[in-house]
Structure formats: structure tokens, C-alpha cells
N, C-alpha and C positions, 0 to 999 in steps of 0.2 A: 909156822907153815908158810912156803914162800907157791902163790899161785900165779898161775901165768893166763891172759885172754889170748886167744887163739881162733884164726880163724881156716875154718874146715877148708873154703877157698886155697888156703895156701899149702895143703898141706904137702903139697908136692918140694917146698923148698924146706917144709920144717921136718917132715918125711926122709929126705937125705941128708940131715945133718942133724937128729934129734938125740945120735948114740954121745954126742957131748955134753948134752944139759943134764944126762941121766950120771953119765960122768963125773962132770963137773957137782953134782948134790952127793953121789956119792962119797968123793973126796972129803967134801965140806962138814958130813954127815960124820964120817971116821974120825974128823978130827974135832968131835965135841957139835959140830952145829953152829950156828951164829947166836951168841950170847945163851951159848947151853941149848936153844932150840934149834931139833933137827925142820931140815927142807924138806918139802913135799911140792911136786909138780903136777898141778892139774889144768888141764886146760879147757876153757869154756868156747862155745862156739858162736862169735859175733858175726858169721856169715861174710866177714870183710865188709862190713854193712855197718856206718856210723850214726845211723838210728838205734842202733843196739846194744851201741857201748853203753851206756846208761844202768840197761838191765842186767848185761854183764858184770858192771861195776857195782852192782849195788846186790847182787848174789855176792861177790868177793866179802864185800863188808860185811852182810849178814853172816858169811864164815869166818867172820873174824880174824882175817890174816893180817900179819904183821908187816907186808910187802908187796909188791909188785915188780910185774919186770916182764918180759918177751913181747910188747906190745909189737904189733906187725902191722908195716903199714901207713904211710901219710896220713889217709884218710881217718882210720880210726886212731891213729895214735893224738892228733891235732884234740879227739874229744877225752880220751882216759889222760893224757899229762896233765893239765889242768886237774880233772877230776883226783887224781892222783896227791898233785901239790895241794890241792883245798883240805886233803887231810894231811897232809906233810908226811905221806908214806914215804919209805926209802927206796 
């Protein structure tokens, strides 16, 4: 299951262009999934706030995903990339 952090702040840009990432898992999902495992998109709410990434990121772990990805954002992307490479997610 591939989860995405997301922040409520932005939802005005991920709001207009969201009908692609359902798309895009769609596709991916018909043709087997990545490595047999189907996508799932869920998004957590880090208020665009990089005090938060933290707690975000460690709700993801605790659900055990195999991925990451939609990080939005300088500010909090600067604290999940690292966080991200520390466990060498794809």
C-alpha cells in the first residue's frame, strides 16, 4: 500500500489535479500492482506544518507501508526526505 502526507493547506492545488493520482493507481492496480502489491492512496494531514512531519511519518510506519510519495511543500518535504531515506523507502 503506497500512502501519501498531505497537507489540508494545499488542498486547493491537490483538489484540482487529484483526478490523476486516482488514475495513475488505477492503471497500476490493473496491471498486477508493483511487485503483485496493489496501491492505496491515503492522505494524512501535516497542516503544511514541519513540526508535524514527524508524527505523520511515524503513523505511516506504524501502517506498515512499503512507500512513499506526494510529499508537498519545501518546508515539510526538507523534514520526510531524510526521514524517508533513514529507512531507504522508495
Amino acid at each position: 500500500m503506497v500512502r501519501a502526507l498531505l497537507s489540508r493547506a494545499l488542498t486547493f492545488a491537490w483538489g484540482r489535479n487529484s483526478e490523476w493520482r486516482q488514475r495513475l493507481l488505477h492503471l497500476v492496480n490493473e496491471e498486477g500492482g508493483v511487485n503483485g502489491r496493489k496501491l492505496k492512496l491515503v492522505a494524512y494531514d501535516d497542516s503544511y506544518d514541519p513540526a508535524k512531519t514527524e508524527t505523520c511519518f511515524n503513523r505511516l510506519m506504524d501502517d506498515k507501508v512499503f512507500a512513499l510519495g506526494f510529499f508537498v511543500g519545501t518546508p515539510t518535504a526538507v523534514k520526510y526526505v531524510p526521514l524517508a531515506e533513514s529507512i531507504k523507502s522508495p
